[in-house]
N, CA and C atoms as a LAMMPS dump frame, in Angstrom:
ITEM: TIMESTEP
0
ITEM: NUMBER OF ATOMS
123
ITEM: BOX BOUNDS ff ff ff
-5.0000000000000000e+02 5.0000000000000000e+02
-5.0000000000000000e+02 5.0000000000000000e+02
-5.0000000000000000e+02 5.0000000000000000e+02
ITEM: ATOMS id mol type element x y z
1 1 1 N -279.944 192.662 214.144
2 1 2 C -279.163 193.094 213.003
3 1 3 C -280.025 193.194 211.759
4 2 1 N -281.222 192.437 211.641
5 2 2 C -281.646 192.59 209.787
6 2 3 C -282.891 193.258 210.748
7 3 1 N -283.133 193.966 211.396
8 3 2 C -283.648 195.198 211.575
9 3 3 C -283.352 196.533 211.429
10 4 1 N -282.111 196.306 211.489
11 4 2 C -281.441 197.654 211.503
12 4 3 C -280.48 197.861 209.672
13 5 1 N -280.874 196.811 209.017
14 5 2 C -280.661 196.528 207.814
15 5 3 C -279.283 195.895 207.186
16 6 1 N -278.603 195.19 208.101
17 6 2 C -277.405 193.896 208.103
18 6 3 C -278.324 192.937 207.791
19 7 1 N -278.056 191.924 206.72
20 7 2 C -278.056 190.887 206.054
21 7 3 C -276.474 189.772 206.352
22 8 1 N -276.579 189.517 206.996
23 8 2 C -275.221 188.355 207.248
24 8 3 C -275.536 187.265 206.267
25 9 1 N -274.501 186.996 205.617
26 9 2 C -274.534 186.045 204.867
27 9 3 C -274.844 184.814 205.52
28 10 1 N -274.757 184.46 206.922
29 10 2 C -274.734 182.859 207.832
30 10 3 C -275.183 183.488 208.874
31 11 1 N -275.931 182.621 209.363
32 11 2 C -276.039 182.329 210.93
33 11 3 C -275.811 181.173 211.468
34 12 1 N -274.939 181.2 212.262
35 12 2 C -274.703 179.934 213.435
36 12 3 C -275.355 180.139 214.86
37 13 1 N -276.001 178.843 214.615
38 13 2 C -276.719 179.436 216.53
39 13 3 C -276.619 177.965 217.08
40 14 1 N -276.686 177.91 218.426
41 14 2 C -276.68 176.673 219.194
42 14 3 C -278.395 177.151 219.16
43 15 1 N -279.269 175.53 219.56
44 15 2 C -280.709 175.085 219.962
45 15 3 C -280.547 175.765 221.148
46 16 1 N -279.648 175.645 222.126
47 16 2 C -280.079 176.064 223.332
48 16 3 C -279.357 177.309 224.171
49 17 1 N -280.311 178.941 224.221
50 17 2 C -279.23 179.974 224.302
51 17 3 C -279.989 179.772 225.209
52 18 1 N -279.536 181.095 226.144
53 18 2 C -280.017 181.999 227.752
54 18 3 C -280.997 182.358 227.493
55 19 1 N -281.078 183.44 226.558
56 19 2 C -282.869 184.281 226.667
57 19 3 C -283.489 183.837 225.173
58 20 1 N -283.063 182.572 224.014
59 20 2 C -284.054 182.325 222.641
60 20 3 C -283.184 181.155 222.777
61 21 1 N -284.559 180.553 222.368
62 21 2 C -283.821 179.22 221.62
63 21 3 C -283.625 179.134 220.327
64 22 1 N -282.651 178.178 219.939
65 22 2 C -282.784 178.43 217.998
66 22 3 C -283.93 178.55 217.468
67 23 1 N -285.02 177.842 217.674
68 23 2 C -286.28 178.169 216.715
69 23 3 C -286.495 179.188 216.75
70 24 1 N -286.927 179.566 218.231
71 24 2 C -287.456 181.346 218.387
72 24 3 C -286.518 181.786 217.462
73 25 1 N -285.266 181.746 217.911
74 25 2 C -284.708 182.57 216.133
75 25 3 C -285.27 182.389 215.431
76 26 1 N -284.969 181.21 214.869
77 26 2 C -285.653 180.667 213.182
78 26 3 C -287.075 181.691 212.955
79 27 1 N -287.956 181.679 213.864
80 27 2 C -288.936 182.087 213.931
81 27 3 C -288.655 183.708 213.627
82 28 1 N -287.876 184.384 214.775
83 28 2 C -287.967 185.519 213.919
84 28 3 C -287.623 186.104 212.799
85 29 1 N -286.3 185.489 212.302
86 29 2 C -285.871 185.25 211.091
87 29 3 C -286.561 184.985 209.922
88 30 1 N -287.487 183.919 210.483
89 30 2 C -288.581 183.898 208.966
90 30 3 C -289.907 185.114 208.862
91 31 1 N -290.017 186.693 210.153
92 31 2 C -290.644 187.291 209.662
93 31 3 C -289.996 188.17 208.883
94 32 1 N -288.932 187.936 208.688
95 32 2 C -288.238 189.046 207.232
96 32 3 C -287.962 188.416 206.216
97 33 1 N -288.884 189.067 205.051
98 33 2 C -289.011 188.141 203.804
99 33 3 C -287.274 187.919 203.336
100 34 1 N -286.353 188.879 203.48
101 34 2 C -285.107 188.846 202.472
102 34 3 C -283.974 187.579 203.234
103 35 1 N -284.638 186.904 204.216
104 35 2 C -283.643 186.091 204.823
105 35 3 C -284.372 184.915 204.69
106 36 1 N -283.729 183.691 204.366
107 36 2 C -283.721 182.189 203.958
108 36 3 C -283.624 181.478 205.055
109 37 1 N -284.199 180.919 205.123
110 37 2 C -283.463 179.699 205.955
111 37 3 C -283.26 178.111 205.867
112 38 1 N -282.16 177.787 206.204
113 38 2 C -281.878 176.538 205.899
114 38 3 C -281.61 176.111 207.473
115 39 1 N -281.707 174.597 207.642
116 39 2 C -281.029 173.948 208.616
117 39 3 C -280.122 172.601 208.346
118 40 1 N -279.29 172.556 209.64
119 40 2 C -278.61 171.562 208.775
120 40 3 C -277.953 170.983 210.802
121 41 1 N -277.911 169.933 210.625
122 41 2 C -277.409 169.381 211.949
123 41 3 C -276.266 168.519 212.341
């Protein structure tokens, strides 16, 4: 989605999906400068 230029205000993810885990998100998430990230548990 923030490839294709959607900015979601939130993301909710579980640590443990099928094909990424939350970090790998996190991870790709932090190569686009306009998205933040926070965590919180």
């Amino acid at each position: 989605a923030v490839e294709g230029g959607f900015l979601p205000d939130i993301v909710l993810t579980d640590m443990q999906m099928p094909k990424m885990d939350g970090l790998g998100l996190c991870k790709r998430l932090k190569q686009h400068p306009p998205t933040q990230l926070s965590r919180s548990s």
